[in-house]
C-alpha positions as CSV (number, residue, x, y, z in Angstrom):
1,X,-0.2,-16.3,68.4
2,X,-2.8,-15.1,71.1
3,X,-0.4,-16.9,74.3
4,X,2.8,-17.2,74.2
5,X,6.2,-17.0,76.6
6,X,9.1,-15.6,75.3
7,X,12.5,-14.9,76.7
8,X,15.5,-12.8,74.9
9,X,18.3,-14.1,76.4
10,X,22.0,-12.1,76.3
11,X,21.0,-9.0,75.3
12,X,24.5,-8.5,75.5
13,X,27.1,-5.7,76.6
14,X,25.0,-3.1,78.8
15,X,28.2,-2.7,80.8
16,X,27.0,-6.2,81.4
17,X,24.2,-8.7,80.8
18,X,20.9,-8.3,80.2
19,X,17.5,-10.1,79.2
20,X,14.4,-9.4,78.1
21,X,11.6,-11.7,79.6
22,X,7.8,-11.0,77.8
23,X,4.5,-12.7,78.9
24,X,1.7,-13.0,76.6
25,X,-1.9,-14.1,77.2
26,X,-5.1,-13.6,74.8
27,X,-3.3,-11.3,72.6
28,X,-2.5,-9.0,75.4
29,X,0.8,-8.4,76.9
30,X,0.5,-9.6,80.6
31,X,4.3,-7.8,81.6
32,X,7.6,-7.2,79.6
33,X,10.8,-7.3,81.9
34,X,13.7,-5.9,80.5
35,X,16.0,-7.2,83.0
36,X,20.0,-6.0,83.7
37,X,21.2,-9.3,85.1
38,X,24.9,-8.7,85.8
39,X,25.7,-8.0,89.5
40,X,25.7,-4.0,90.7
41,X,29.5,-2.5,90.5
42,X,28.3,-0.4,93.6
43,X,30.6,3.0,92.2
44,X,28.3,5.0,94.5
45,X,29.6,3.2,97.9
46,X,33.3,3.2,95.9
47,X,33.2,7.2,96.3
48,X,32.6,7.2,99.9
49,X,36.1,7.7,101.8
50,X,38.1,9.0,98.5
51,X,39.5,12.3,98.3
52,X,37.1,14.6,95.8
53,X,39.9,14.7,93.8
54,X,39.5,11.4,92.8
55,X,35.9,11.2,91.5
56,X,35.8,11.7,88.4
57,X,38.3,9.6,87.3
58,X,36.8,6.5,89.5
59,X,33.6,7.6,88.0
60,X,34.6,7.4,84.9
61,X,35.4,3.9,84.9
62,X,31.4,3.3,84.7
63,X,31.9,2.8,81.2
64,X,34.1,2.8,78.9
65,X,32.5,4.3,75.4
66,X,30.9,7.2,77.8
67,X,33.5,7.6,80.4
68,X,34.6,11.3,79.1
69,X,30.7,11.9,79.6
70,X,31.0,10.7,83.2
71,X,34.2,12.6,83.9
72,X,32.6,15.9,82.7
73,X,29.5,15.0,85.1
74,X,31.4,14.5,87.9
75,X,33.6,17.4,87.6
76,X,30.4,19.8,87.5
77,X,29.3,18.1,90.6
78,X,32.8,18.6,92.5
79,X,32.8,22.1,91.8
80,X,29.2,23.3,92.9
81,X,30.1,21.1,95.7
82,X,33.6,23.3,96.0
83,X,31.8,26.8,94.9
84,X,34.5,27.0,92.0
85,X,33.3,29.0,88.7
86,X,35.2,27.4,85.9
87,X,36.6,30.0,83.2
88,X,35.4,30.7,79.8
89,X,38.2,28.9,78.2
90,X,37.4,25.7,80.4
91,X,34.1,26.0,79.4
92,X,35.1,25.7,75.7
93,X,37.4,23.0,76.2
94,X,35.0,21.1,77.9
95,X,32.1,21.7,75.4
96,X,34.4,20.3,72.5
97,X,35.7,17.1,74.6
98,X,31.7,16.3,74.7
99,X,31.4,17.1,70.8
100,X,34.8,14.6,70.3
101,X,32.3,12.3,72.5
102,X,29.2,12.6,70.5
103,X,30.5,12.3,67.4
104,X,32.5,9.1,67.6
105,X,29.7,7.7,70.0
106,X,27.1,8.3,67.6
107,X,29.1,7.3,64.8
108,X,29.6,4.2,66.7
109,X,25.9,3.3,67.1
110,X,24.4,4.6,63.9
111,X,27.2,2.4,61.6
112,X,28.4,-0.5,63.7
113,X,25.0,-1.0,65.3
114,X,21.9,0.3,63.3
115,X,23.5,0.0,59.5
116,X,23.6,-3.4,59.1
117,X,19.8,-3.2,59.9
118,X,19.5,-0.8,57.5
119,X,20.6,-2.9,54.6
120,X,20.7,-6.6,55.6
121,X,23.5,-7.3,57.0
122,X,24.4,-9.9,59.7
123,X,27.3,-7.0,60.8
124,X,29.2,-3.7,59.4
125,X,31.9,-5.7,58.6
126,X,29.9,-7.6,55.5
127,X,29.3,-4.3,53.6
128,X,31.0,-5.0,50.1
129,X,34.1,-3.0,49.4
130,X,33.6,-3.2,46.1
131,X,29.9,-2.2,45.9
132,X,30.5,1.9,45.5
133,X,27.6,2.7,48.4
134,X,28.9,0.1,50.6
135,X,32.3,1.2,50.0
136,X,31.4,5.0,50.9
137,X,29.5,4.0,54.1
138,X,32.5,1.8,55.2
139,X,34.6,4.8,54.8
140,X,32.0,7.8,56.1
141,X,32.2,5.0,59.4
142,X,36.0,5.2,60.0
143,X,36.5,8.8,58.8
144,X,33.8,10.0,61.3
145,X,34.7,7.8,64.4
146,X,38.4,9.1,63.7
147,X,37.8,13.0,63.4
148,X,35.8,12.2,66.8
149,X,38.8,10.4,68.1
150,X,41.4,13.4,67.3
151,X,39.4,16.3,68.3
152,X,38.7,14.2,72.0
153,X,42.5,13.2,71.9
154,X,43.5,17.3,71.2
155,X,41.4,18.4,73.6
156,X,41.2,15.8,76.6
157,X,44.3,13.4,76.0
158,X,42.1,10.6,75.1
159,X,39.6,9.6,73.6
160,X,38.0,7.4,76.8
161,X,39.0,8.0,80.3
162,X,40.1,11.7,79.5
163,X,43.2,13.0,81.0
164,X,43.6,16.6,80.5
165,X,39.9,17.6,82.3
166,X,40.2,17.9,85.9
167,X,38.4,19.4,88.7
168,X,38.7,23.5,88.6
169,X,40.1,23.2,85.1
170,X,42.5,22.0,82.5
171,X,45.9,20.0,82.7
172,X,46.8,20.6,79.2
173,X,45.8,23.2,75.9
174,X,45.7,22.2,72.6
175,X,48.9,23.7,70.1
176,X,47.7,25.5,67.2
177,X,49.0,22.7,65.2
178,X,46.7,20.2,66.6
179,X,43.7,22.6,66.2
180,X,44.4,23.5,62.4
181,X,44.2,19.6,61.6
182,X,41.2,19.1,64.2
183,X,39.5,21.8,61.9
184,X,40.6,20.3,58.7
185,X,39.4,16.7,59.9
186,X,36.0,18.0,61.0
187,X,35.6,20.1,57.5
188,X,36.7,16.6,55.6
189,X,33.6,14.5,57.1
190,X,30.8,17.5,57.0
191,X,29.5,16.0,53.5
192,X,29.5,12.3,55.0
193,X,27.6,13.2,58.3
194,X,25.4,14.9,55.4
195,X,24.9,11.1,53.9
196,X,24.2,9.9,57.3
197,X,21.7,12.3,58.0
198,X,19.5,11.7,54.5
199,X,19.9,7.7,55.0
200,X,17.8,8.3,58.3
201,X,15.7,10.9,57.0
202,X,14.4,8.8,54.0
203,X,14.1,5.8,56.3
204,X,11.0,4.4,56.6
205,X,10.8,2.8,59.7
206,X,8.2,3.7,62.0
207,X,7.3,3.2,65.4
208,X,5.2,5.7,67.1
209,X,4.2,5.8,71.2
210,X,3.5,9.1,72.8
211,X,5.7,9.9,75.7
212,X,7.3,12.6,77.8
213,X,11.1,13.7,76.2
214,X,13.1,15.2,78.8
215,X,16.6,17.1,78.3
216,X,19.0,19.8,79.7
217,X,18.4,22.8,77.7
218,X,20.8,26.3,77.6
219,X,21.2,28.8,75.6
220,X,23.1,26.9,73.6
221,X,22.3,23.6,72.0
222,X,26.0,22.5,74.3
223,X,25.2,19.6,75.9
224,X,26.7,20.6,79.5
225,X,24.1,22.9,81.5
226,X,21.1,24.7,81.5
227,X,17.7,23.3,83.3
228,X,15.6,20.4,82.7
229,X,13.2,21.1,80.3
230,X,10.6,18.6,79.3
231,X,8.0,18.6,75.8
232,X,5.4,18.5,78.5
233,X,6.7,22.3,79.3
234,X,8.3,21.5,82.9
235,X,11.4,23.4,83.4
236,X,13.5,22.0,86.5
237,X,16.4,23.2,88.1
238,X,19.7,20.8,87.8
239,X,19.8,21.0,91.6
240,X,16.7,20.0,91.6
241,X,16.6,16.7,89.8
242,X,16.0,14.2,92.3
243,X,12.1,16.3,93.0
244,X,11.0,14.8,88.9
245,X,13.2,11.3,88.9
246,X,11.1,9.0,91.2
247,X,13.4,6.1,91.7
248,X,11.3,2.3,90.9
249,X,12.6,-0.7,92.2
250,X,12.1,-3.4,89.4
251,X,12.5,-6.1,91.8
252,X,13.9,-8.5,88.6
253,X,16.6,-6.5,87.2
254,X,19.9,-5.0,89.1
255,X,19.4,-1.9,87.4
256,X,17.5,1.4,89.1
257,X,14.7,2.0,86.6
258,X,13.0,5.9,87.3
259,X,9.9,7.5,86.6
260,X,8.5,11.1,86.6
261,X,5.3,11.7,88.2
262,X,4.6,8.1,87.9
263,X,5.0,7.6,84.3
264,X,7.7,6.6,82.2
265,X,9.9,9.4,80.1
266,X,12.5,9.5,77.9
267,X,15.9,10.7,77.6
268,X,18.4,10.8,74.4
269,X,19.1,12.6,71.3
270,X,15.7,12.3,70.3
271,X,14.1,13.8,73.6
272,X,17.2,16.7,73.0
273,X,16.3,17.4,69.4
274,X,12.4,17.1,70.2
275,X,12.7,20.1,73.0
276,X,16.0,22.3,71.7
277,X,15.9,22.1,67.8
278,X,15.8,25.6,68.0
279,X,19.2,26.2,69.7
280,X,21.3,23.7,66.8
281,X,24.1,25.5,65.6
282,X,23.0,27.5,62.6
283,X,24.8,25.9,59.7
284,X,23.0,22.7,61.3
285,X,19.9,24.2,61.1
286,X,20.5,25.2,57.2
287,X,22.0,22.0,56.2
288,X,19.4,19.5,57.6
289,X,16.4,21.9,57.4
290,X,14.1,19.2,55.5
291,X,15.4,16.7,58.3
292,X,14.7,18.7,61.3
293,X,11.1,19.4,59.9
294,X,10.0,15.8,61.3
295,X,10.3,17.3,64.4
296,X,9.2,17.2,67.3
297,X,8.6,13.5,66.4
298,X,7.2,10.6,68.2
299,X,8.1,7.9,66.3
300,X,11.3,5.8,68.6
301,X,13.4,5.1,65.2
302,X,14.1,9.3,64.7
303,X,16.5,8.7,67.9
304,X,18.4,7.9,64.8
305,X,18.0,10.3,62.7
306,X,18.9,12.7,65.9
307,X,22.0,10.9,66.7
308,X,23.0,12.3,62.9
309,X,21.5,15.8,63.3
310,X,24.1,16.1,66.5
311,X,26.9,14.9,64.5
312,X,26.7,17.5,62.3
313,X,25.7,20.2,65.5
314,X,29.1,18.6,66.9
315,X,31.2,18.9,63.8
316,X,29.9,22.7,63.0
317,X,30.2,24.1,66.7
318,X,33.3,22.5,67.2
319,X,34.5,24.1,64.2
320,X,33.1,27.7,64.7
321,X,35.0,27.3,68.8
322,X,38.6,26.1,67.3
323,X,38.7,28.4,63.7
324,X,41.3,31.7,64.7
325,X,41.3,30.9,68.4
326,X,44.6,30.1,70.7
327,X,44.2,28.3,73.7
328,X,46.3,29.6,76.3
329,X,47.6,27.8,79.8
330,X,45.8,28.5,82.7
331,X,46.1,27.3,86.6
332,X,43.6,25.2,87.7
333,X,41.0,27.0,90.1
334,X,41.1,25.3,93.6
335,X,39.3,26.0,96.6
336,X,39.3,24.6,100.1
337,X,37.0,21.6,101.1
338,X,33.8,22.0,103.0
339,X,30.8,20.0,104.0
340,X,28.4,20.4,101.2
341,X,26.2,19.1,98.3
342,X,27.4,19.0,94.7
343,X,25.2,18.5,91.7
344,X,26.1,18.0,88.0
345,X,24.0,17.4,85.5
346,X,25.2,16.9,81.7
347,X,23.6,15.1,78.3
348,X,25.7,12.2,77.8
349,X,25.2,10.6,74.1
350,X,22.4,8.0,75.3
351,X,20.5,10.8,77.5
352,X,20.6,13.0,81.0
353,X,23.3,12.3,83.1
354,X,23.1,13.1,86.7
355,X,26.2,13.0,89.2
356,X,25.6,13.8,93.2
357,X,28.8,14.3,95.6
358,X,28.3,14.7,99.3
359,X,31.5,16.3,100.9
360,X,32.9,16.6,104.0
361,X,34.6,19.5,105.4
362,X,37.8,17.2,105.6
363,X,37.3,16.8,101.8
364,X,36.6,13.0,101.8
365,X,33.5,12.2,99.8
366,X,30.9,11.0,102.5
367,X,28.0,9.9,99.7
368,X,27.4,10.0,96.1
369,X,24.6,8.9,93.6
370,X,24.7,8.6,89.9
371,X,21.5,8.0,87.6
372,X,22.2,7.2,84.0
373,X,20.1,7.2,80.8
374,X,19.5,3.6,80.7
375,X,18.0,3.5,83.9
376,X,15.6,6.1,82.8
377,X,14.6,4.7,79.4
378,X,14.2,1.1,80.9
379,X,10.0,1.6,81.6
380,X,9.6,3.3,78.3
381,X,11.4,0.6,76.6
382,X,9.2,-1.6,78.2
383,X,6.2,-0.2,77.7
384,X,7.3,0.1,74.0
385,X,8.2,-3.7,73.6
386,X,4.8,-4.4,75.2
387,X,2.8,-2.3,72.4
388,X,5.0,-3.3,69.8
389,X,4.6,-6.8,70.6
390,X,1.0,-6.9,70.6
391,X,1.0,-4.7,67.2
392,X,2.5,-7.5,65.2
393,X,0.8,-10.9,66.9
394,X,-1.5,-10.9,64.3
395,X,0.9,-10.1,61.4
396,X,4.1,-11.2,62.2
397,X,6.1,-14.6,63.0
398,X,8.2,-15.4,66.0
399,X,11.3,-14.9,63.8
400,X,10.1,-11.0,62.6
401,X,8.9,-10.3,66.2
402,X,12.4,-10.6,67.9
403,X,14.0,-8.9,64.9
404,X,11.4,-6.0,65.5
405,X,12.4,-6.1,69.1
406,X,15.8,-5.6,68.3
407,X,15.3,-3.2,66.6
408,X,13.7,-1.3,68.5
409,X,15.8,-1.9,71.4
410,X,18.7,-0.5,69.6
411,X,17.3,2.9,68.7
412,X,17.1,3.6,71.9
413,X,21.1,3.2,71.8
414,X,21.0,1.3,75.6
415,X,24.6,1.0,75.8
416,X,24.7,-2.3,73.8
417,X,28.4,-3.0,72.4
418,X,26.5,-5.7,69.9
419,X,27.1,-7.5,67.3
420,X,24.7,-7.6,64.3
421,X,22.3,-10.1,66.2
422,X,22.3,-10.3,70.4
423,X,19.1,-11.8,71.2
424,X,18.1,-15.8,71.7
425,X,15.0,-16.2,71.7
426,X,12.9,-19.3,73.4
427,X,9.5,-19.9,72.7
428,X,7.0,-21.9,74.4
């Protein structure tokens, strides 16, 4: 197959629809447009004219499986925009409502989406009760989402669209109670995020392209602040963000696609794991030694294997924050609008996360933007379908081509609420 057309059609559920349109001629990829279809929601112009108090719940409704990410984003934002230092205690709280988030999101991709894959499957639900590995992973899947569940639950009120977080603080502490069982549920699933992380360790998929992996690093492998670091050894201010994201209009998708100095970049646990291994919690570190020695890794099917890695990161800091601590009430830090800037930048589970509030001194929000990691991955996915396609022309048939793309589509985790197969394919 040296020409060819082919169109993926309902590549479904990236907070809408999307396709994936590839154009073949002489065995050489002539364009691959991976195309969000579904019409712009326009949440930036739906911030102008609402109180700052109201952002980050209306941001959070961006998504549904990420909106705790979103709310955490636009908090940071309000409050540089407000000068408000958030307390130590807020800080913890907030860095366990993203673990909650990371590990039921990840859990969510790596069984529901990826396993099937894994083993043959048309979807999760086929694995065999009574086949003793199927049976564990089926059980691993729902014990792991549910641990994720509580601790977001304890913490934040829910597990989507979070109600305890709020600008300047907290609404509501966890009871010792809650936090005993929070500790005991995150202990319980320690030795089945172990599983998960050998399944993706020993698998041998491989797809290897070099690019640049960008993330927020700290002092702490957290998820919520710190500067830009990149495995090209740029190191960028948070405030700073819109000098390295060069916004590209795709003129065939509704979806902002973004370079950095006019090439294409990626975002995600991989890009996180790839630049701030170093910073894991320790017991992460020990348990997954052989795993983390892949990295840093340019093969696109680790994203994976990282996704696991930052379970278990989750589940061991979370438990080192809640074990002989009390949370105690505390009044939410307010300050008096004024016209100015806000910034906030945070790793959400697919990626950087970047939330910008414009304020007026009246405190209505006058301008906003919001850049999300599908957006950035969408020219490296491209340019990865494009390479991968032209890779298995010679070897592979139309049928093993598409699987291959969807495959490789999914490790990049692009918001896709799929089932086990979401791509038609037409060929011509």
């Amino acid at each position: 197959m040296h020409t060819l057309d082919l169109t993926i059609e309902n590549l479904a559920k990236v907070e809408g629809a999307v396709s994936v349109e590839i154009k073949v001629s002489n065995g050489k990829v002539e364009y691959v447009h991976f195309k969000a279809v579904d019409y712009k929601r326009f949440f930036t112009n739906a911030m102008e004219g609402k109180p700052i108090a109201a952002i980050p719940q209306l941001l959070a409704r961006i998504c549904g499986t990420c909106s705790n990410a979103h709310i955490l984003c636009a908090i940071e934002a309000c409050e540089h925009a407000l000068e408000i230092q958030p307390s130590e205690q807020t800080m913890l709280l907030r860095y366990l409502t993203s673990y909650g988030l990371m590990i039921r999101d990840h859990a969510l991709h790596l069984y529901l989406f990826v396993m099937p894959d894994v083993y043959g499957k048309d979807n999760f639900l086929d694995f065999d009760e009574n086949k003793p590995e199927e049976h564990q992973l089926l059980h691993d899947a729902f014990d792991i989402k549910a641990a994720g569940n509580f601790l977001s639950t304890l913490i934040a009120g829910r597990s989507v669209h979070a109600l305890h977080p709020t600008i300047g603080g907290f609404l509501h502490f966890p009871e010792k109670e809650g936090i005993g069982e929070a500790i005991k549920k995150l202990e319980e699933i320690r030795p089945a995020v172990l599983r998960l992380i050998k399944i993706f360790e020993e698998l041998p998929w491989r797809f290897d392209r070099k690019t640049n992996y960008m993330a927020l690093v700290s002092e702490r492998f957290g998820f919520l602040n710190g500067q830009i670091k990149s495995s090209n050894g740029e190191i960028i201010n948070e405030s700073d963000f819109r000098s390295h994201l060069e916004r590209i209009v795709l003129p065939y998708s509704q979806a902002s696609a973004y370079k950095h100095e006019q090439e294409s970049y990626m975002v995600g646990a991989l890009a996180r794991i790839n630049v701030a291994k170093d910073l894991l919690h320790p017991h992460t570190k020990e348990s997954a030694k052989t795993a983390l020695a892949i990295f840093p890794s340019t093969n696109i099917y680790h994203n994976n294997l990282a996704q696991a890695i930052e379970i278990l990161h989750s589940v061991n800091d979370a438990t080192e924050i809640l074990s002989g601590r009390e949370f105690t009430p505390e009044p939410v830090i307010t300050k008096p609008p004024q016209e100015a800037v806000g910034i906030g930048v945070i790793e959400a589970p697919r990626g950087t996360l970047y939330h910008k509030v414009e304020l007026g001194s009246d405190g209505i929000v006058k301008g906003g933007e919001v850049i999300v990691p599908t957006g950035q991955n969408q020219v490296n996915m491209e340019e990865d379908i494009a390479r991968l396609v032209e890779e298995s022309l010679s070897t592979k048939s139309k049928e093993e081509i598409q699987f291959e793309i969807e495959k490789l589509i999914r490790a990049y985790d692009p918001c896709i609420s799929c089932a086990a197969h979401f791509l038609k394919v037409k060929w011509e």
